[in-house]
C-alpha positions, 0 to 999 in steps of 0.5 A: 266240468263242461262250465269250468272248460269254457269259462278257462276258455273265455279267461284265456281269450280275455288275457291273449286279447289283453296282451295283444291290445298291450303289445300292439298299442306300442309296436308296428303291426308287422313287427307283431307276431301271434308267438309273442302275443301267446308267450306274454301269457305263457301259452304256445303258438299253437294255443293261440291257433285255438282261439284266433284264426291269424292276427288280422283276427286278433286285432280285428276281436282286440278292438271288437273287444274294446268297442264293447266295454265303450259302448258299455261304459259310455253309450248305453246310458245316452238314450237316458240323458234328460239335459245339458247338464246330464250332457256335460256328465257324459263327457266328463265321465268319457274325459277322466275314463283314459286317466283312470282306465289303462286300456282306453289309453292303449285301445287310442293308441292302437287306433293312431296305428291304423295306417299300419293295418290290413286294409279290410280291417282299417275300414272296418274300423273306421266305421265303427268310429263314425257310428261311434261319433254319430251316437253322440252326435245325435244323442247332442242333438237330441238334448239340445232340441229337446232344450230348445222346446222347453225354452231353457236355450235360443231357439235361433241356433242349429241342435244339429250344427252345435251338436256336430261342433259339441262332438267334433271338439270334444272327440279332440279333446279326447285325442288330447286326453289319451296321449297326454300331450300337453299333462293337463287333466281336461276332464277339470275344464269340462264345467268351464266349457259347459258354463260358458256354453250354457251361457252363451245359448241362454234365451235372456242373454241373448235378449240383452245382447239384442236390446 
């Protein structure tokens, strides 16, 4: 009886978290109110009370929320990743997640509303988008270093510059992904980008290019 309670509890967080990411990724955080975030699930305004302490907490947990199934989906296999090739599986994998997976479009959405947010809780999110891109920067800089040793790339270029321009540029692609501002799947370019990488970074290229 016990398990059965906290399993309806936890059933009843995870929809109230789903209807507050759905409504707060399309309206102003003011305009929000926790009855609407309860009534889209059916529930009171008091029902909410019992799980959340106000709506800084909602939204706090909302992206508590999402930054969990993230690291679930995308970070935690990272430290496995042996080559460039596995680099470009990642960020092929994190391009086509907006277009398979609803809530990452909306969780990016959210995030483009930061500006509307308490003041605590936008640096509390911001950090974790900078440890959030951090993590892929040093797992870049890991495999580049690591591809430098083996001789596959040039040694005569920075893994810790690339990795930072490899991160910045596709965490701009990913802004573009979400929003679908221009309808392009990006996710179908990611090979060409990665060719035209690995070549330019061949060790015999740029011999040829030198001689």
């Amino acid at each position: 009886m016990v398990r059965r309670v906290r399993e309806d509890a936890l059933d009843t967080r995870k929809q109230l978290l789903e209807a507050a990411l759905e409504i707060m990724s399309e309206k102003p955080f003011s305009s929000v109110s926790m009855t609407e975030i309860a009534g889209k699930i059916g529930l009171s305004k008091g029902a909410i009370y019992w799980h959340f302490k106000n709506k800084n907490d909602v939204l706090l947990n909302v992206i508590l929320n999402m930054r969990a199934r993230m690291e679930e989906e995308f970070y935690a296999d990272s430290a496995s990743l042996e080559s460039i090739d596995d680099m470009r599986a990642y960020f092929k994998k994190k391009m086509q997640k907006p277009l398979q997976v609803g809530d990452f479009k909306k969780m990016h959405k959210l995030i483009h509303r930061g500006e509307e947010w308490p003041k605590e809780i936008r640096k509390k999110v911001f950090a974790m988008i900078l440890e959030s891109l951090d993590q892929e920067q040093k797992m870049a800089e890991r495999l580049l270093v690591k591809s430098q040793e083996e001789g596959t790339i040039r040694k005569d270029v920075s893994p810790r510059d690339l990795s930072l321009m490899v991160t910045a540029m596709f965490q701009g692609i990913f802004v573009f992904q979400v929003h679908d501002l221009y309808h392009v799947d990006f996710s179908e370019h990611i090979d060409f980008i990665f060719d035209a990488f690995k070549k330019e970074l061949d060790p015999e290229n740029n011999t040829k290019q030198k001689g």
